[in-house]
N, C-alpha and C positions, 0 to 999 in steps of 0.2 A: 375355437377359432373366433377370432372378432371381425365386426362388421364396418369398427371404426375407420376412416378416410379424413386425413388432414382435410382442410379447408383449402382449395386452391389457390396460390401464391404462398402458402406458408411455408418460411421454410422446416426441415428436420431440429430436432433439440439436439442433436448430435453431439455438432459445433459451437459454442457462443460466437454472435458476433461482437467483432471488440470494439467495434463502433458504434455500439447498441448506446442507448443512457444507463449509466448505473455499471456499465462493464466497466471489470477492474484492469486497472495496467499491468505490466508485469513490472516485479519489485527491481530496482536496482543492486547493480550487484548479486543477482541471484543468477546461478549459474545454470544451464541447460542439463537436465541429467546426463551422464553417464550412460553410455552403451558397452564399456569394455568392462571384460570380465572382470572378477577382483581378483586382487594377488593371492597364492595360494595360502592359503591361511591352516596350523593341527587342528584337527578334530577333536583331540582333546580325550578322545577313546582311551583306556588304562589298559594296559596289558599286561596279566598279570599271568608270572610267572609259573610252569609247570612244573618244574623242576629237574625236569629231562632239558639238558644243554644242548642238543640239537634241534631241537621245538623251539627251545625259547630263544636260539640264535635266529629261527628262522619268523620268528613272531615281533623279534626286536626289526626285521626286515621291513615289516609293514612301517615303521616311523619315516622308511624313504619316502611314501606317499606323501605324507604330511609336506613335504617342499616341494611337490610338483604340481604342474597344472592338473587337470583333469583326464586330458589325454593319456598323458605319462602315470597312469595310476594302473593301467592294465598289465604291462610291463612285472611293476613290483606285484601285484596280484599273479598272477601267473608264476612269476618266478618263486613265491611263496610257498604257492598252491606244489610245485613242483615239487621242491624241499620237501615239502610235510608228506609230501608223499612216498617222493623217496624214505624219509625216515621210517614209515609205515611200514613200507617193503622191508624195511632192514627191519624189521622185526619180526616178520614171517623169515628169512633168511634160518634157514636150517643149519646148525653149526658143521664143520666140517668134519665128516670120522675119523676116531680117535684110531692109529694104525696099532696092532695091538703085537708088536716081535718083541719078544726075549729072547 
């Protein structure tokens, strides 16, 4: 912990004042930043094929993220998630008995 105490009337270094000597102006022509979000941009992630066409339809799925906001990424995740699962399932899937009449 410190013991330091501005000097009273000083102000904080927080802020510059712009009326100080030596304060710079701001530039013309330079624009205020940006508070909105950016446009959704791919991630650029490679996805590379399994070779099971049911996987890799549901992998080729994730590229929908790549054009949505952030929001809209749960959506395609989810519904992926969903897919690979189901395909999962169908793989435990017990084939059906084979009926055996002559």
């Amino acid at each position: 912990m410190s013991d330091w105490m501005p000097e009273p009337g000083t102000r904080p270094e927080a802020a510059p004042d712009p009326a100080a000597p030596g304060a710079s102006a701001p530039t013309p022509g330079a624009s205020a930043p940006s508070h909105e979000p950016a446009p959704p941009a791919p991630l650029g992630v490679p996805r590379t094929p399994t070779g099971y066409a049911g996987v890799d339809a549901r992998l080729e799925r994730l590229a929908d993220a790549d054009h949505l906001p952030a929001d809209g990424h749960g959506e395609v995740y989810e519904d992926v998630h969903r897919g690979l699962r189901d395909e999962l399932t169908a793989l435990d899937a017990r084939p059906a008995p084979v009926s055996d009449t002559q």
